[in-house]
GUDOBA-148846 format. One record per residue (C-alpha): x, y, z. Coordinates in steps of 0.25 Angstrom, whole numbers, m for minus. Example, Ala and Ser with C-alpha at 12.3 -4.5 7.8 and 13.67 -1.06 7.14 Angstrom:
<atoms>
49|m18|31;
55|m4|29;
</atoms>
This chain:
<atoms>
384|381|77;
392|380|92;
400|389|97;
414|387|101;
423|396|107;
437|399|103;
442|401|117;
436|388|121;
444|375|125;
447|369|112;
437|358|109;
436|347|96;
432|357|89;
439|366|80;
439|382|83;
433|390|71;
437|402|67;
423|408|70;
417|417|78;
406|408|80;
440|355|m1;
446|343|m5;
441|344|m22;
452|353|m26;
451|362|m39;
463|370|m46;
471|373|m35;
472|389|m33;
460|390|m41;
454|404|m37;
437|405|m40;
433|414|m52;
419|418|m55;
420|410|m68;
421|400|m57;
410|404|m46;
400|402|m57;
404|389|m62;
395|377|m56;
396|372|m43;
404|363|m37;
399|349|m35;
403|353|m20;
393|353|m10;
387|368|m5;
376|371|4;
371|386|5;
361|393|13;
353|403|8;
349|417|15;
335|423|13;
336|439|12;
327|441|23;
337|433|31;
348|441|25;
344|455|29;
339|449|43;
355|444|45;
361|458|39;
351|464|54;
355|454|62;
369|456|62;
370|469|71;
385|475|76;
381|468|90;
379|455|85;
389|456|75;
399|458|86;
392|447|95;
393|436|85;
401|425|90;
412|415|84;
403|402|79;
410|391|78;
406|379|72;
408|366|82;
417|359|71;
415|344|78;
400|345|74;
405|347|58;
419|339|57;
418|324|53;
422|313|62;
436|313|59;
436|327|59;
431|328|73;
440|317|78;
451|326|73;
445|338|79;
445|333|92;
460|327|91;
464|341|90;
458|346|101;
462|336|108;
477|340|105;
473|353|105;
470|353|121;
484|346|124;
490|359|121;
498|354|108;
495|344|98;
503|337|86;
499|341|73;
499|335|60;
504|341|47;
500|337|32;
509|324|34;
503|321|47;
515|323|53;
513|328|68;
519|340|72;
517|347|87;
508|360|88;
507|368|98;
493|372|105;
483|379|98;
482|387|111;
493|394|109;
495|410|106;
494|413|93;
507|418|87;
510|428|77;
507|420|65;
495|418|69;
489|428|74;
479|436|68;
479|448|63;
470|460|63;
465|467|50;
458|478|45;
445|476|39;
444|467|25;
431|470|17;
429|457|13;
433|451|27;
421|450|36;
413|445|47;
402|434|46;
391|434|54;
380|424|55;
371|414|66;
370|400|68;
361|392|78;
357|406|83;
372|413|86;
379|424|78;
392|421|75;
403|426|66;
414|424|56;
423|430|46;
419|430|30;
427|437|17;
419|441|4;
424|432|m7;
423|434|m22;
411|428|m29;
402|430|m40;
392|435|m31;
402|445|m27;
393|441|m11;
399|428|m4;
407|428|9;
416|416|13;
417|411|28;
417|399|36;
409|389|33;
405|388|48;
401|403|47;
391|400|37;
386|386|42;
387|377|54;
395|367|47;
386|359|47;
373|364|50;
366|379|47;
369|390|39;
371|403|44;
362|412|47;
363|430|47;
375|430|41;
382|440|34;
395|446|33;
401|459|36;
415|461|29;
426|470|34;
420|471|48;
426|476|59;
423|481|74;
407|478|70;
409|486|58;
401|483|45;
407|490|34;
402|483|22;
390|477|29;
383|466|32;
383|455|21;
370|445|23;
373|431|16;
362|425|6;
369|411|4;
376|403|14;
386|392|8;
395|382|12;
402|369|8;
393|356|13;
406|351|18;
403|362|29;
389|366|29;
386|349|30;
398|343|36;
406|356|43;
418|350|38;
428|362|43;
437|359|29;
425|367|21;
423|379|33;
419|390|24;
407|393|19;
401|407|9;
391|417|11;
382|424|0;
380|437|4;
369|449|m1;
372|461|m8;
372|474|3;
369|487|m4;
370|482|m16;
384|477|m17;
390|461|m15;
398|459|m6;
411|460|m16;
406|473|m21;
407|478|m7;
419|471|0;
426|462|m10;
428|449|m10;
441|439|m8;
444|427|m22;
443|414|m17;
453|402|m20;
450|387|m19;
459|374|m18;
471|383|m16;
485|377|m12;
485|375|3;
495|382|13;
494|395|8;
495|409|16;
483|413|18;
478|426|25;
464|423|33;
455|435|40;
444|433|50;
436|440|61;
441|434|73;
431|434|87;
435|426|97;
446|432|106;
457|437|105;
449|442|94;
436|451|94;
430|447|80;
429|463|78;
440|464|67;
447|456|55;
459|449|58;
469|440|49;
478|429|49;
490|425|38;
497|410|36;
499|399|29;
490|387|27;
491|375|35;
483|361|36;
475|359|48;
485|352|56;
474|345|65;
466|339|54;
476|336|43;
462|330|33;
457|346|35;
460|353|22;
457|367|31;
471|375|33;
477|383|42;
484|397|45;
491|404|57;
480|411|64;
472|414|78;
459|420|73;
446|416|81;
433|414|80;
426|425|70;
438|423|60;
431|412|53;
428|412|37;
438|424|38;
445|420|23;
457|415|23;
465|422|10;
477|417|1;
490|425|4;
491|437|16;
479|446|11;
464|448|11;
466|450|m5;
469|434|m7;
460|425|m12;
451|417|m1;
456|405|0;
450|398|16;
442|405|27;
445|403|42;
439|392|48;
444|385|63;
454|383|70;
459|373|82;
457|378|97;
455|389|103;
465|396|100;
470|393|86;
480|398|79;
479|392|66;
465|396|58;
461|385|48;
451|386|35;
447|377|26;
453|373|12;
444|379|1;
444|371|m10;
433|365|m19;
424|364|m8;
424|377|m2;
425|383|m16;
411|377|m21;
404|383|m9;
409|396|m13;
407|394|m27;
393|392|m25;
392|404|m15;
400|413|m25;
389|413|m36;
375|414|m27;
</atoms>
């Protein structure tokens, strides 16, 4: 993993969000447990298994100082698009550094926009919150740095698996994770339901393989702690797959990078768009100037933490972004969580 910086002159490259399906079903189809345990999709799904010695080591390592030293990760998404995504990538920034770009709607009609580096306005600016139990913080190390991201404690038949961004459980493509847990509802260092280490690592291969920024989202299997699951202890969020497209969703996140401190949960609230710059992208996009830390913060239908989970945050363009995009979950993403839901 290479680290960018969100404050940095943007590159080819898109910004992610962290601080670092094309097979539909029914549409609006919501997972049950008769579901979860059914077999498999044909759908490719690598995981990464984590020993128990290597678990409790993890749960040590993250002390409050290194908690609060993690850095945004970002994944350098050149090295993961396809050609014809990275000639598009570079496109945009191209644009980007002229200070105004034309855009292209679903009917590839263009349309001007206006600078990316501009202030965020009202609609999209985020907006703090009080703590969510089953909101939290993702901590973990790749290629010998701590970095962190933003996870929610999903339902499943294990009643123990986190959701996230792909890129916060592997490089996309490249190695898993290593020391990670997750630490919901935290806030100003604060660890009120503990330090959840992970057992199973999973991911769609379209990331882990290909980094493919349409499958950005990956799940972690996490231990019991004093006897409970994860569930018992904080909850957990339903999850729906090939929903409708343009819906209001409601996303939350730990932002780090300024004019964030990555101490404290934050949200933003919009309706859905297509990714303007790379109309093939089934990713959308809402209103919203989170930064690095926020991503894999979940993205719920509706204006509440009570809605079903529906896309995690995921990248954005530029340094200073105002839209936050996140990948379609649809089959795809939906077998990688089926397969963590029941280990």
């Amino acid at each position: 993993m290479r680290k960018m910086h969100w404050g940095a002159t943007v590159t080819a490259s898109l910004s992610l969000a962290v601080t670092a399906a094309f097979i539909p079903t029914a549409a609006g189809a919501d997972t049950t447990t008769a579901q979860l345990t059914k077999a498999r999709s044909a759908a490719s799904v690598e995981s990464h298994h984590i020993s128990a010695s290597e678990a409790k080591a993890a749960s040590s390592y993250w002390t409050a100082d290194r908690m609060k030293s993690a850095i945004p990760g970002d994944v350098l998404t050149l090295k993961a698009g396809s050609t014809a995504v990275q000639r598009s990538l570079n496109d945009v920034a191209q644009m980007l550094q002229k200070g105004a770009v034309d855009k292209f709607n679903a009917s590839g009609t263009p349309t001007k926009f206006a600078s990316t580096d501009r202030k965020a306005s009202s609609s999209s600016s985020a907006v703090s919150e009080n703590p969510v139990r089953h909101i939290g913080k993702v901590f973990f190390t790749l290629g010998g740095a701590n970095y962190v991201c933003s996870g929610n404690s999903v339902t499943s038949s294990n009643g123990s698996t986190v959701s996230t961004a792909g890129h916060c459980i592997n490089e996309g493509p490249g190695a898993f994770a290593t020391n990670f847990v997750f630490v919901p509802a935290y806030k100003n260092g604060a660890a009120p339901y503990g330090k959840w280490t992970a057992r199973t690592l999973v991911a769609p291969t379209q990331w882990s393989s290909q980094g493919d920024m349409q499958y950005d989202t990956g799940f972690a299997v996490v231990n019991t702690l004093s006897g409970k699951t994860l569930s018992q202890a904080v909850g957990a969020s339903g999850v729906q797959f090939n929903a409708s497209r343009g819906q209001t969703y409601k996303s939350f996140g730990y932002p780090a990078a300024r004019p964030f401190n990555g101490e404290t949960l934050y949200s933003c609230t919009g309706k859905a768009s297509n990714d303007p710059y790379n109309p093939a992208f089934n990713s959308q996009g809402i209103p919203c100037n989170m930064t690095g830390g926020s991503s894999g913060g979940p993205w719920f239908l509706g204006t509440s933490s009570s809605g079903y989970q529906n896309s995690v945050n995921s990248y954005g363009y530029g340094s200073k972004s105002t839209v936050m995009y996140g990948p379609y979950w649809g089959s795809v993403i939906q077998s990688a969580y089926q397969d963590a839901a029941v280990r």
